[in-house]
N, C-alpha and C positions, 0 to 999 in steps of 0.2 A: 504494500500500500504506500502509496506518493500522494500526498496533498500539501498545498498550500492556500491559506485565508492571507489577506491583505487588505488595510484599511487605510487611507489615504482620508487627511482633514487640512485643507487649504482655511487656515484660521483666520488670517486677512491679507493684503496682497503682496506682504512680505514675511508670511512666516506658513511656512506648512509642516504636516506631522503624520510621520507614516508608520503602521505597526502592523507586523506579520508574523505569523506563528506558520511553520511547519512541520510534518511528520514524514519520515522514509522509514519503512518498518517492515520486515520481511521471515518468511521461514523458510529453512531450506531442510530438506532429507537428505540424505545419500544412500544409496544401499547399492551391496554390490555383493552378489551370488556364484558362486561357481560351484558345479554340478559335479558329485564326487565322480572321480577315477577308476571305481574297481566297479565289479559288478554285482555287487551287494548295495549300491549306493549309501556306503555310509563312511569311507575313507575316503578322504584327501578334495571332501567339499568343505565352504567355507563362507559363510551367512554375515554379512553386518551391515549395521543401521546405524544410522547418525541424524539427530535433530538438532537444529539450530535456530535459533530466535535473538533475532535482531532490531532494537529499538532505535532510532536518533531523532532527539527532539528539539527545533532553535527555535528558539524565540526570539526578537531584534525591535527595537525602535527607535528610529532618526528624526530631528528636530532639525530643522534648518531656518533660518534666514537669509533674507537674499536683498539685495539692491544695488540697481543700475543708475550709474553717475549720480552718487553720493554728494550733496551738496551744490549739487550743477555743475560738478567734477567732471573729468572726464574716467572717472575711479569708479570701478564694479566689486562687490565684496560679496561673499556667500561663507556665510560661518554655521557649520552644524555640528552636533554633538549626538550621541547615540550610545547603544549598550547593547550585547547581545548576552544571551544565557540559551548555553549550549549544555545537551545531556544526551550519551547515549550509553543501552545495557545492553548486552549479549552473553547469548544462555547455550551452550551445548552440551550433549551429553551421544556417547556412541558407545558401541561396542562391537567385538567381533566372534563368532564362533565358528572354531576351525577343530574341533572336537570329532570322535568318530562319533557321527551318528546313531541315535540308538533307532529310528522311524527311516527306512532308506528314501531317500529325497526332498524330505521334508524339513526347509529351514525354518527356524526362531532359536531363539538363544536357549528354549529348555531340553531340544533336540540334543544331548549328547550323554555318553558311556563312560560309566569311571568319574575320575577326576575332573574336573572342567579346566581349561587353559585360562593363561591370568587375562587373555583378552577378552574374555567371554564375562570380566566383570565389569560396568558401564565405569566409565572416563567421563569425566563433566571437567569442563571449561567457563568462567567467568572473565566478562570483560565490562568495568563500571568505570564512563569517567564524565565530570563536570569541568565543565569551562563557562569562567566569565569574565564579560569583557564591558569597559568602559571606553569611549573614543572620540575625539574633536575631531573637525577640519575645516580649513580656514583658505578661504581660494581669493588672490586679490588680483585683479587684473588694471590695467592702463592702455586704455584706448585698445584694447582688441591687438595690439602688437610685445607686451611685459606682459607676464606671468610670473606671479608668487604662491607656492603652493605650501602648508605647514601643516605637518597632521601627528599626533601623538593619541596613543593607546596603550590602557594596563591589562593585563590575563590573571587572573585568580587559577591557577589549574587547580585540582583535586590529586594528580598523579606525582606534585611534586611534596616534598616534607613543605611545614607549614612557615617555616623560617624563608623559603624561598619561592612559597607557592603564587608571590604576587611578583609579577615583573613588568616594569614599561619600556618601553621603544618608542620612540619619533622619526618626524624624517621631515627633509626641510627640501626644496626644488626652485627653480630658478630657468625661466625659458624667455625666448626674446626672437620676437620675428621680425628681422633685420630688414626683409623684400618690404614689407607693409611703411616701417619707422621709417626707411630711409628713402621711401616712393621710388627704388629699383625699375627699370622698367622691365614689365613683362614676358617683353622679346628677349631679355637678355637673361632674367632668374626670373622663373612664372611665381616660386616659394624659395625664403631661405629663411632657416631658425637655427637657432642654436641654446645648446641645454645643458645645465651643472644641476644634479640632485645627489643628497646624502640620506641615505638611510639606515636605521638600523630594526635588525628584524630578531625573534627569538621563538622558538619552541620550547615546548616541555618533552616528557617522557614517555613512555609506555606506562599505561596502568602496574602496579604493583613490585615493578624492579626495583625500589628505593627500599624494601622492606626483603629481610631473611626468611621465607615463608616455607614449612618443611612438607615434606614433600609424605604423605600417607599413603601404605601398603601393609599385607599381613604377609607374616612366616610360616609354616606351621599350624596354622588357624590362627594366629595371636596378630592380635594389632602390630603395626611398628610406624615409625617414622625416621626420614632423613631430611641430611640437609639439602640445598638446593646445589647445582653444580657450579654454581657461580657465586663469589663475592661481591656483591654491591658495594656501588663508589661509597665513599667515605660523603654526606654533604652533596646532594644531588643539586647541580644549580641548571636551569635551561640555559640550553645552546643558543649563543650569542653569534648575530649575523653582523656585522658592518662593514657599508659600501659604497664609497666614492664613486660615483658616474658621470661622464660627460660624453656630449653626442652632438651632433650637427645634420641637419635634414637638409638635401639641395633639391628645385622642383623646376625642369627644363620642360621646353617649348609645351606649355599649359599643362606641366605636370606629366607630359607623357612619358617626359622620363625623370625618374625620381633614383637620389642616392642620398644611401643612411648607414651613418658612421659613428661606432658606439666604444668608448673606452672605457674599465671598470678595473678599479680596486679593492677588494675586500680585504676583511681579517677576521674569521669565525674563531671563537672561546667558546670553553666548556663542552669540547667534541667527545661525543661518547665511544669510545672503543672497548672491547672484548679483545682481551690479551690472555692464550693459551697460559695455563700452569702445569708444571709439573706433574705426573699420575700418582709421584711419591703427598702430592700434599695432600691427597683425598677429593680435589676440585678439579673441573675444566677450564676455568679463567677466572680471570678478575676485572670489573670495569672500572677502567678510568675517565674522571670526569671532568679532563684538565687540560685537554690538547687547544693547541693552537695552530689554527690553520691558515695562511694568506693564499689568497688567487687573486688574478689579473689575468686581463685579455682584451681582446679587439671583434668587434662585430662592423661586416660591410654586407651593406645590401643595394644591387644597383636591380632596380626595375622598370621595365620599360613596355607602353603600349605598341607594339611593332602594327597593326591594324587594329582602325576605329569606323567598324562603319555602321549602320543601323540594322543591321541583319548578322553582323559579322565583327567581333571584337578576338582581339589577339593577347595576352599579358604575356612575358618572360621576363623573368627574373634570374639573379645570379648572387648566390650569398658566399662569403668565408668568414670564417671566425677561428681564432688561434686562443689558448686558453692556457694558461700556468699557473700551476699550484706548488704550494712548498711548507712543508709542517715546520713552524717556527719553535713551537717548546712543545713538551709532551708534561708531565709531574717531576716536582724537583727532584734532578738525579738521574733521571730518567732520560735517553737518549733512543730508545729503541723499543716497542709493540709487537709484538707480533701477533696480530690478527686469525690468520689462518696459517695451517701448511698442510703439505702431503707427506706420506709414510715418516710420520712424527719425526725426531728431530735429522735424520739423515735425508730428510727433502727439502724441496724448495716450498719456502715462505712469502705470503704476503703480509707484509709489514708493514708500518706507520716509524719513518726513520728523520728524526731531526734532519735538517737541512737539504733532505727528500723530497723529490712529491711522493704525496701520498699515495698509498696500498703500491709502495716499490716489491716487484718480485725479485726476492732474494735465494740463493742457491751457493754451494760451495764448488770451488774449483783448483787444479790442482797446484801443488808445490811445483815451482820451475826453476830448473837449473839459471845460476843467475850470469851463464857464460854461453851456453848455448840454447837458451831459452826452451828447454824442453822438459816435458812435466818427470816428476821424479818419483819412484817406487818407493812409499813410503816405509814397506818390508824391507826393505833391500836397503835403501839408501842409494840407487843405482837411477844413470838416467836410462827411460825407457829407451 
């Protein structure tokens, strides 16, 4: 189920107020059957069901005001302020039974001989999270050629600890259409603008990874419990985006052909990585909450109408965009992540390595002779 209500109130001819509630809500099953093997039909079939329910519910309202040449200015302003309350739950539960059947062909979970296998007990999954949000924006223009744009916003999450579960971000823009200010003539530049905006962006977490949650099973028939295979960072803070951008738009013979030129700076904090541990320490990793990531790059885009005619339009375009990234810190001390690898530690890693771009694949290579450069038998001590 998908709906949306919306309610729109023009209060007087400079202030309106809009408010919408929606819902996406869904179930899903899976089942999947395979038809036993032998000819008794009750070896090597295999029955499971899975139920899923999924809720997400926003609710959002925006206040704006607005007015055109302010004072008999040639000054436009539009200020609105708004807030959403965001919520969504999901509920599964499955299981599998790959048991010898005791009924030949007949799948459900009570179909089986003996003992029952540990998939044949249901699995349940929870996923609960709240977000809320407060947020302004503030748009000034001058004469339809300056643009000022300021907008800031706080997130209350639910998946973060509560010392950090509020965070804000802003972001501030700056445009200026050069063809219009400077009366350009048309035949020569139909558009020309140019643009500097700063922003800065953040997310939260995944429901529940801030928290040591043990993990329940029985032995024996006896209850038990463990821990989870991971250590939770220490101090969960959202991941911090900030990003210098500048760009230039050119608009040839009435825009038919158009190029757009985009330069960008960031520096992400508090990047979440999973760093493999040891088999000796009883865990599969540990997350760190503490990287710091910089990228930069260039985007071009030239497009052009090649045919314009009333039965018959043509567009081609041609984009490049180059992109570099490089992990600036990782946790004090720390110089090196490693993320994933293959055939544990005698393979090749992908890693998070200071002065790196990030997820560098890393691999051992051999000892070489430092006179005729050729690899050296480490048994031997001999060159190959």
């Amino acid at each position: 189920i998908m709906g949306t209500a919306k309610l729109k109130y023009e209060a007087t001819s400079f202030l309106n107020c809009m408010f919408r509630a929606s819902i996406d809500a869904n179930n899903n099953q899976d089942v999947t059957i395979n038809d036993p093997t032998d000819p008794t039909g009750t070896i090597g079939g295999k029955y499971g069901n899975g139920l899923t329910k999924d809720v997400a519910n926003n609710y959002d309202w925006l206040a704006t005001l607005h007015k055109e040449d302010i004072g008999k200015s040639d000054i436009s302003a539009k200020f609105s302020v708004g807030g959403t309350a965001y919520q969504r739950s999901s509920y599964g539960i499955s299981a599998t039974n790959s048991s010898t059947y005791a009924v030949p062909y007949l799948t459900y979970f009570g179909n089986y001989t003996g003992t029952p296998q540990t998939g044949a007990v249901p699995s349940e999954t929870w996923f609960d999270k709240k977000l809320n949000s407060l947020y302004g924006f503030l748009n000034l223009s001058y004469k339809d050629y300056l643009y000022f744009d300021v907008t800031a916003r706080n997130d209350w999450s639910s998946t973060l600890p509560k010392s950090q579960w509020s965070y804000f971000f802003p972001s501030v823009s700056l445009s200026y259409v050069f063809s219009d200010a400077l009366k350009i003539d048309p035949s020569i530049l139909s558009f020309g603008k140019i643009r500097a905006a700063w922003a800065e962006g953040a997310v939260d977490v995944d429901p529940y990874i801030i928290n040591t949650i043990y993990n329940t099973g029985s032995f024996a028939g006896a209850p038990t419990s463990s821990l989870p295979g991971f250590v939770p960072a220490v101090n969960f803070k959202p991941q911090v985006n900030k990003t210098l951008d500048f760009g230039m738009t050119l608009g040839f013979l009435k825009n038919r052909i158009n190029f757009d030129f985009r330069y960008y700076h960031g520096r992400a904090t508090n990047q979440l990585l999973h760093s493999p541990l040891p088999v000796t320490s009883g865990l599969t990793s540990i997350v760190v909450n503490t990287g710091v990531l910089e990228n930069s790059g260039i985007e071009m885009i030239l497009r052009a109408r090649i045919v314009d005619q009333p039965v018959f339009k043509w567009d081609a375009s041609i984009n490049m965009s180059q992109n570099y990234n490089r992990l600036i810190s990782l946790s004090p001390g720390a110089t090196r992540v490693d993320m994933n690898n293959i055939w544990g530690g005698s393979g090749t890693y992908i890693s998070a390595v200071v002065g790196q771009e990030f997820g560098s694949i890393l691999g051992y290579d051999y000892v070489y002779d430092l006179k005729t450069h050729k690899p050296l038998l480490h048994d031997q001590e001999k060159i190959m």
